[in-house]
DSSP file (Angstrom, degrees, kcal/mol; ACC not computed):
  #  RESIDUE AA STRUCTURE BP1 BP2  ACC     N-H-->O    O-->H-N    N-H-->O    O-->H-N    TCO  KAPPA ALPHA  PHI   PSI    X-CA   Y-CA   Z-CA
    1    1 A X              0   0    0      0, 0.0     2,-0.3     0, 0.0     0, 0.0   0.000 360.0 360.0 360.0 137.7   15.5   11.8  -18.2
    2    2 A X        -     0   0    0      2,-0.0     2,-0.5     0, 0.0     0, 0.0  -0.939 360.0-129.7-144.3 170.5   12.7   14.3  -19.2
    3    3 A X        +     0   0    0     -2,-0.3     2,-0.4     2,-0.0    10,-0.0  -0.949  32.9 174.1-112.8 113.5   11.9   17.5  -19.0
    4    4 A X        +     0   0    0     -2,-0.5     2,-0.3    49,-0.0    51,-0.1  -0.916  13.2 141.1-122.1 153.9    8.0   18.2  -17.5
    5    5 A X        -     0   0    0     -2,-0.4     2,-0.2     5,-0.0    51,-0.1  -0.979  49.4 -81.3-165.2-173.3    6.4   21.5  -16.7
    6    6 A X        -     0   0    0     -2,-0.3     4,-0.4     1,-0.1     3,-0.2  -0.526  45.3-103.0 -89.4 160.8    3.3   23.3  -16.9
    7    7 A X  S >  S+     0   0    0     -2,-0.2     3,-0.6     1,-0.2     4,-0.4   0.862 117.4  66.2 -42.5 -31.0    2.1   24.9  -19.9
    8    8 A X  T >  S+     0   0    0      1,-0.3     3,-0.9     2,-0.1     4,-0.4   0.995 111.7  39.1 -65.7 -45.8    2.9   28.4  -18.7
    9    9 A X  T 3> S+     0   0    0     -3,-0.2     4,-0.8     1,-0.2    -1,-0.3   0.432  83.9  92.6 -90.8  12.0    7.0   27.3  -18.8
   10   10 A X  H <> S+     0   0    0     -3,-0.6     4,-0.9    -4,-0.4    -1,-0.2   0.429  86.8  54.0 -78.0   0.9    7.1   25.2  -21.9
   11   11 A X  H X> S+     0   0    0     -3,-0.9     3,-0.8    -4,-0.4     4,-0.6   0.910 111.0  46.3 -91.7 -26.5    8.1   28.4  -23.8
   12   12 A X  H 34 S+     0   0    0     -4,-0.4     4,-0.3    -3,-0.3    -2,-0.2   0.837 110.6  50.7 -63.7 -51.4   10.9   28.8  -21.3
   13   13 A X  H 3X S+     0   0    0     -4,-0.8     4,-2.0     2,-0.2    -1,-0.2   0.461  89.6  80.4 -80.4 -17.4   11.9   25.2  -21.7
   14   14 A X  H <X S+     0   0    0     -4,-0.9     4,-2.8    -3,-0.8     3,-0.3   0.990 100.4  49.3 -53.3 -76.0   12.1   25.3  -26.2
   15   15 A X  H  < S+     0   0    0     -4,-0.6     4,-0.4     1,-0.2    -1,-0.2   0.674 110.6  44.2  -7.7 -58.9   15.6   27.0  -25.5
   16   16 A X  H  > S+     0   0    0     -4,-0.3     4,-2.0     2,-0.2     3,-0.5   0.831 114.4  50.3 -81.3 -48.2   16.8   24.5  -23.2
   17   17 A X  H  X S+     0   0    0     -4,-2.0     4,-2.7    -3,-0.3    -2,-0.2   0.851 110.8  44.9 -51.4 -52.0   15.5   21.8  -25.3
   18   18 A X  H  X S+     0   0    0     -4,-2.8     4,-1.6     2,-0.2    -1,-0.2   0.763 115.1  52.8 -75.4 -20.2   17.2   22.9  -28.7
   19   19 A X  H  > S+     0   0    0     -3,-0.5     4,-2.6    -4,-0.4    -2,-0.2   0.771 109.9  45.3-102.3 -36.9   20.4   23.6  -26.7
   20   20 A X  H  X S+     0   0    0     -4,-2.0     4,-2.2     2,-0.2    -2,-0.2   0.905 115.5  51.5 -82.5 -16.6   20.3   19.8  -25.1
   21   21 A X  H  X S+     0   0    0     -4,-2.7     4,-2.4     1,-0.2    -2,-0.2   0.984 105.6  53.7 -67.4 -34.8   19.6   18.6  -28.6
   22   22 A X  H  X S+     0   0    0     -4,-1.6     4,-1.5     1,-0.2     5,-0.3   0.900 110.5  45.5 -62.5 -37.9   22.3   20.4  -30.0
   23   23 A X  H  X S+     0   0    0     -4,-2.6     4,-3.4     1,-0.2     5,-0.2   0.904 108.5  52.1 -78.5 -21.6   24.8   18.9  -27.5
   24   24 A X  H  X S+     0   0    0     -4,-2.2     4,-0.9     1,-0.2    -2,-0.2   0.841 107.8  59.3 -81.3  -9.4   23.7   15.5  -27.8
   25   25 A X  H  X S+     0   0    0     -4,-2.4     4,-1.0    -5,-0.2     3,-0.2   0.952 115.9  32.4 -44.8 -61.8   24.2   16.1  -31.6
   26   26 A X  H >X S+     0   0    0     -4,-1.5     4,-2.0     1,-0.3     3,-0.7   0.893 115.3  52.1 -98.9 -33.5   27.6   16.9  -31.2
   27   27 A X  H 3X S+     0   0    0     -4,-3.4     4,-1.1    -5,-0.3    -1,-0.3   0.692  89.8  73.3-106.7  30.7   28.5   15.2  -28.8
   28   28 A X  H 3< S+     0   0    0     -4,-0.9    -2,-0.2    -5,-0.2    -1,-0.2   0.698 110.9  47.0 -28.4 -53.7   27.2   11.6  -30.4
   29   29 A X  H << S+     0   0    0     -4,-1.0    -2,-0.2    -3,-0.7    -3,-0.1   0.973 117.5  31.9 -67.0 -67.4   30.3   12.4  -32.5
   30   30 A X  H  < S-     0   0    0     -4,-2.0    -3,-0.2     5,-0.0    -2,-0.2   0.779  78.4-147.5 -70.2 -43.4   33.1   13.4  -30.1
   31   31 A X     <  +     0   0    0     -4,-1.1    -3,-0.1    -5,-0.4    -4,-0.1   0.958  30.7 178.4  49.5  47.1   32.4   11.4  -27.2
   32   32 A X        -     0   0    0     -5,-0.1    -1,-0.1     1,-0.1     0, 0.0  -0.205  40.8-102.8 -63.7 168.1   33.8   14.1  -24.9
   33   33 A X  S >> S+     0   0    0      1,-0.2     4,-1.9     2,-0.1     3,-0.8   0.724 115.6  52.9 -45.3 -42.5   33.8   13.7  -21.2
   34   34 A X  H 3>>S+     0   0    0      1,-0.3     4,-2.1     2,-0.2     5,-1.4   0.865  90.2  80.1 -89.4 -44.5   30.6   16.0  -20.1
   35   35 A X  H 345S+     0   0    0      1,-0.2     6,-0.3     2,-0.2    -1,-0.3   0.313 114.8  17.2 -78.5  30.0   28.4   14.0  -22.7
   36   36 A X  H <>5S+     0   0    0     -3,-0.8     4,-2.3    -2,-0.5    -2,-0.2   0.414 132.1  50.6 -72.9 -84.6   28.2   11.2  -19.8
   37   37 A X  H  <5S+     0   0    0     -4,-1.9    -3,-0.2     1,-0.2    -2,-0.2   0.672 129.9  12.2 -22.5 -67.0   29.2   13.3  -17.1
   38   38 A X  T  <5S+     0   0    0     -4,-2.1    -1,-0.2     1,-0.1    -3,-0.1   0.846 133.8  38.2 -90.4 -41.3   27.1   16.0  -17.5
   39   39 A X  T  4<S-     0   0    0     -5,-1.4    -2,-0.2     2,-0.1    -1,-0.1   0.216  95.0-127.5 -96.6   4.4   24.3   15.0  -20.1
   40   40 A X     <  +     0   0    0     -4,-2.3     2,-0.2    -6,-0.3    -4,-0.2   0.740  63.2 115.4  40.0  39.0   23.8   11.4  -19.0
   41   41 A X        +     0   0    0     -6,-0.3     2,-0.4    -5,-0.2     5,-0.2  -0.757  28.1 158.3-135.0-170.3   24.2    9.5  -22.1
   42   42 A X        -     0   0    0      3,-0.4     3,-0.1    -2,-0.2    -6,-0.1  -0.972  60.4 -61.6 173.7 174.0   26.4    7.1  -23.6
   43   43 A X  S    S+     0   0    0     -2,-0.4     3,-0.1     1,-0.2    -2,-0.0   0.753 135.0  43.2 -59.0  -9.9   26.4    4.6  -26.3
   44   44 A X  S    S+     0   0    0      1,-0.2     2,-0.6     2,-0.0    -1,-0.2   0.590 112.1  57.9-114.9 -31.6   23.8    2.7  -24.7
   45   45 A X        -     0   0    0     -3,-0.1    -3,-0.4     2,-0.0    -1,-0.2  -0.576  69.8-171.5-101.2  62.5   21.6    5.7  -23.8
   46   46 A X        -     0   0    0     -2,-0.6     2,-1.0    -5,-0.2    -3,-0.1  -0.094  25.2-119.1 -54.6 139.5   20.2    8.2  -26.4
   47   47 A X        -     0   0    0    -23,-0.1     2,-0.5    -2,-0.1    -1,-0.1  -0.660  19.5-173.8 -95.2 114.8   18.5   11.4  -26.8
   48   48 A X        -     0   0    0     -2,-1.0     2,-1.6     1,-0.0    -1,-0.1  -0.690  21.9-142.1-103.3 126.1   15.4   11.2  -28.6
   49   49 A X        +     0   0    0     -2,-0.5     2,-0.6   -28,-0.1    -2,-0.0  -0.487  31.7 168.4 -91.1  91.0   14.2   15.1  -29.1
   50   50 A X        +     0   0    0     -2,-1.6    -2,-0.0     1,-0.1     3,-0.0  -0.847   7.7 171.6 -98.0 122.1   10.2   14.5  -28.5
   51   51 A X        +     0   0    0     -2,-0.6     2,-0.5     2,-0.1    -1,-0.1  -0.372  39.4 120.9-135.7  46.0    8.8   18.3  -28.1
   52   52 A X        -     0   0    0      2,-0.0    -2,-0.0     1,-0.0     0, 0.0  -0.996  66.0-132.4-119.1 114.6    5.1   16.9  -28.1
   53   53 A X        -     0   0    0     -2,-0.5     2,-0.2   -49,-0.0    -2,-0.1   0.086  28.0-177.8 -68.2 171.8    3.8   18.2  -24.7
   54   54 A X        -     0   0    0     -3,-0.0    -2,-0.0     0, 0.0     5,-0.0  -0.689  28.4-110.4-173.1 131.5    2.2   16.0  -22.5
   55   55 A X        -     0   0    0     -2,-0.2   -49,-0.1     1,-0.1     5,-0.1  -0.076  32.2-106.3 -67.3 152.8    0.7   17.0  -19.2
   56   56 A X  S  > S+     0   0    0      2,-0.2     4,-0.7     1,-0.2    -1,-0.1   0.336 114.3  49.9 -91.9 -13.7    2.2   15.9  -16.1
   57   57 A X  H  > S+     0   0    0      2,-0.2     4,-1.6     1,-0.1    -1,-0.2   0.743 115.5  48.4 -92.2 -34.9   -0.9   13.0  -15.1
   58   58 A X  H  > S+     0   0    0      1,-0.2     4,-0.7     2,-0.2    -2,-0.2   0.599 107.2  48.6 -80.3  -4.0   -0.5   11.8  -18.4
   59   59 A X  H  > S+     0   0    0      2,-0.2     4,-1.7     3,-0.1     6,-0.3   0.750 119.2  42.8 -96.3 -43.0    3.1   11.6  -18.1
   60   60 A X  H  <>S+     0   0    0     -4,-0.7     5,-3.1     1,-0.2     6,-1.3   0.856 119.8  42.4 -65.8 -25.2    2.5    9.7  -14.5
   61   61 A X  H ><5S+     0   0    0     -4,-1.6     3,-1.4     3,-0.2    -1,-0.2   0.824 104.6  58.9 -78.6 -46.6   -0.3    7.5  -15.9
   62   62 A X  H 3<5S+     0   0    0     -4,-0.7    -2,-0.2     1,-0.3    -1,-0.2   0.739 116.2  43.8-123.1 -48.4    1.5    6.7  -19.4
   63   63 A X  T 3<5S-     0   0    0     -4,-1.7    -1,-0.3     1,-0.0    -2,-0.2  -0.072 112.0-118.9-107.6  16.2    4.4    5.1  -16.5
   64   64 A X  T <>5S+     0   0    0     -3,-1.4     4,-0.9     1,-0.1     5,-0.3   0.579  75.9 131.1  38.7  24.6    1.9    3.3  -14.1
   65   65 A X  H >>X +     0   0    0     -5,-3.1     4,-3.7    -6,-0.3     3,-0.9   0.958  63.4  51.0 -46.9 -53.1    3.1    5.6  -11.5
   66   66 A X  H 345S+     0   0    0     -6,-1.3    -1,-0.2     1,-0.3     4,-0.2   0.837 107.2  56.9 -57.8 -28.1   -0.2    6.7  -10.2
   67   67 A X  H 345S+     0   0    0      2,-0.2    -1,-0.3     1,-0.1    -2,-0.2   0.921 114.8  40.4 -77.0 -32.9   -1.2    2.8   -9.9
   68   68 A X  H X<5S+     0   0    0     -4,-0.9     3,-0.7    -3,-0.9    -2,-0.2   0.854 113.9  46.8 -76.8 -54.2    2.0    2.3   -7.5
   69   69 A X  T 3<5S+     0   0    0     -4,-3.7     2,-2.4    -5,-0.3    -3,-0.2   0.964 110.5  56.3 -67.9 -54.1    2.0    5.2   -5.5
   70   70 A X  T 3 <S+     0   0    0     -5,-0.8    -1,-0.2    -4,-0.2     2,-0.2  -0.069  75.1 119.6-114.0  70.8   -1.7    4.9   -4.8
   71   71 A X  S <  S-     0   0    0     -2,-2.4     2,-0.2    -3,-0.7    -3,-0.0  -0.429  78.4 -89.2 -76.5 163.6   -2.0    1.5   -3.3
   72   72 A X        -     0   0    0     -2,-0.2     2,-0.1     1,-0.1    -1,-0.1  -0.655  43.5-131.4 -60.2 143.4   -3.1    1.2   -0.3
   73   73 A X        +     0   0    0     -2,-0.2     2,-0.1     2,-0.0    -1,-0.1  -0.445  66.1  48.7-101.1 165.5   -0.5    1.4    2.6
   74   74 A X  S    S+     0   0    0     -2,-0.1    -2,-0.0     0, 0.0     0, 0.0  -0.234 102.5  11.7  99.0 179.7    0.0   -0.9    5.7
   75   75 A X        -     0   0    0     -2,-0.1    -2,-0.0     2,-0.1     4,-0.0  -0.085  68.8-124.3 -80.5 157.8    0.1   -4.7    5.2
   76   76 A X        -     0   0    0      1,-0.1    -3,-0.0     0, 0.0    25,-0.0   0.216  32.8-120.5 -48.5-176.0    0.4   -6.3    1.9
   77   77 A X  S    S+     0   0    0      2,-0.0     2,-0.2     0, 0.0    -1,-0.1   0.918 100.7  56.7 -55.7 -52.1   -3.0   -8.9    1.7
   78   78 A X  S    S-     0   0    0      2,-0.0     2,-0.3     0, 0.0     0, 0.0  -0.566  79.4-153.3 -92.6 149.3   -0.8  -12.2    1.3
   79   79 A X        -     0   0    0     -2,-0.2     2,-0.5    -4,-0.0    -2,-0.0  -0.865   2.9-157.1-122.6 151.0    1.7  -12.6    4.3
   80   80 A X        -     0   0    0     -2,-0.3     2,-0.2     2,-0.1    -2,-0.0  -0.844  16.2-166.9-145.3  82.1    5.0  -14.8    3.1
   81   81 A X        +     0   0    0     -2,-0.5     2,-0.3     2,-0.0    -2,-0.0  -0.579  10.4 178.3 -75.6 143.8    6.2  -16.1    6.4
   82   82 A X        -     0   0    0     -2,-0.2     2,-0.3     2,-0.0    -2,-0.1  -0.887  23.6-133.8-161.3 118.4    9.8  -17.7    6.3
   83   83 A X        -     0   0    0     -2,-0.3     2,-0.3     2,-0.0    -2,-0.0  -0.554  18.3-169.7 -62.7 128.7   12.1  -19.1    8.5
   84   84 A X        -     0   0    0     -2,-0.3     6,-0.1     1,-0.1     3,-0.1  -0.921  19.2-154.2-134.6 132.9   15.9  -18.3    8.8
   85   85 A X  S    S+     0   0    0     -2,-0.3     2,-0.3     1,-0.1    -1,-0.1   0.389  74.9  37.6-106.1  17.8   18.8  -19.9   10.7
   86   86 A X  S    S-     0   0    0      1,-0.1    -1,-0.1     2,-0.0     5,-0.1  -0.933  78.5-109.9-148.7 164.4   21.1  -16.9   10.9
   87   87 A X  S >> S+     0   0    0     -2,-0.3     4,-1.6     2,-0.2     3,-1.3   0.777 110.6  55.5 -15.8 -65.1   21.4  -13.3   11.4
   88   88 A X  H >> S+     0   0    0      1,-0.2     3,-3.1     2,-0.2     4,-1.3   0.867 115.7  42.1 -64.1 -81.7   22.6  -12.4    7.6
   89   89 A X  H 34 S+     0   0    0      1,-0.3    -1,-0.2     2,-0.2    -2,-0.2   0.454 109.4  50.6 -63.2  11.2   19.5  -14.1    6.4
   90   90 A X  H <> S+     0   0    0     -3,-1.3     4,-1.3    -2,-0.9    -1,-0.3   0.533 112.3  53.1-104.8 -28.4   17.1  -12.8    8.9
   91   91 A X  H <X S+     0   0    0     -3,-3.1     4,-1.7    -4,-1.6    -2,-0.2   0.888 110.0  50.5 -98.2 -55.1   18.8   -9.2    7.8
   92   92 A X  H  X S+     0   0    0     -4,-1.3     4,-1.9    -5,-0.3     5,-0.4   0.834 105.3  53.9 -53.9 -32.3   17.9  -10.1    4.0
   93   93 A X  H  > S+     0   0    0     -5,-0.4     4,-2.8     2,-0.2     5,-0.4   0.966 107.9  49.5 -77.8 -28.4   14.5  -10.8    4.7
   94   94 A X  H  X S+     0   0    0     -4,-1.3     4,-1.5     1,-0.2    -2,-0.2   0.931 112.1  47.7 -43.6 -48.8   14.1   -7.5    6.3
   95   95 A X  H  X S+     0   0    0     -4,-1.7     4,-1.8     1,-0.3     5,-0.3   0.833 108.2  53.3 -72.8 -54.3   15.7   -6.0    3.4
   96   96 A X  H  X S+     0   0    0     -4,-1.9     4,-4.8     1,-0.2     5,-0.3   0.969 115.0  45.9 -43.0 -54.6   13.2   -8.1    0.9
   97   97 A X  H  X S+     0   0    0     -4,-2.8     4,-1.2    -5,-0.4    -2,-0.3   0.891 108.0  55.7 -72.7 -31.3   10.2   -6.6    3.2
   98   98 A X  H  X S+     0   0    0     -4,-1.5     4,-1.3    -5,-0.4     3,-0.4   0.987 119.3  30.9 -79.8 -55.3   11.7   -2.9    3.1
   99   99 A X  H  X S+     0   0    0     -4,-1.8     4,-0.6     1,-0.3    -2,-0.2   0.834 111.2  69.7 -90.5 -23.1   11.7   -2.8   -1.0
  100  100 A X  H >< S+     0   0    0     -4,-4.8     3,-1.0    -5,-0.3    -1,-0.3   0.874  96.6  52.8 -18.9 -59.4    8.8   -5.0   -1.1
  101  101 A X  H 3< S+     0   0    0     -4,-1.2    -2,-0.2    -3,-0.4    -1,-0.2   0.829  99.7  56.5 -60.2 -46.7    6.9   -2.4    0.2
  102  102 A X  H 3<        0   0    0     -4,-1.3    -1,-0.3     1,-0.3    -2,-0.2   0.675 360.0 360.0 -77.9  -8.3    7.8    0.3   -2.2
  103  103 A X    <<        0   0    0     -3,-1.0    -1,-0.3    -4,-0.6    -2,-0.2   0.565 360.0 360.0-107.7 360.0    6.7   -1.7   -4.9
């Protein structure tokens, strides 16, 4: 989870920032309910408090979003043709093709 904005709201966002470091501070300790629930962390999951901005292309770029998203659409080059002797696996290939896609 991160926090992005434009410059114009990062003074807005310093608050909010010192306020989630301060709960994952405390609760790091306690292991109350909320610091899952609400704050989405856990033993596994930490909050590292990075407040070195970084513009929203660089943020997309830095995550190979921009490279994913702007593939070209319609079908892939290579075509993976496959034969299926029932229903449930004819319903999985669909399912393969559907998330295929998004990636």
């Amino acid at each position: 989870q991160g926090l992005i904005g434009h410059n114009d709201v990062l003074a807005q966002l310093s608050p909010l920032r010192e306020k989630i470091r301060q709960l994952s501070q405390f609760g790091a300790t306690t292991r109350p309910g909320w610091f899952t629930e609400v704050l989405g962390l856990s033993d596994k999951i930490y909050h590292v408090a990075d407040n070195i901005p970084i513009k929203p292309m660089d943020y997309l770029n830095k995550a190979n979003y921009t490279v994913v998203i702007e593939r070209g659409h319609g079908p892939p080059e290579l075509i993976v043709r496959l034969c299926v002797t029932s229903n449930v696996a004819l319903a999985k290939c669909h399912m393969m093709s559907v998330f295929a896609f998004s990636r």
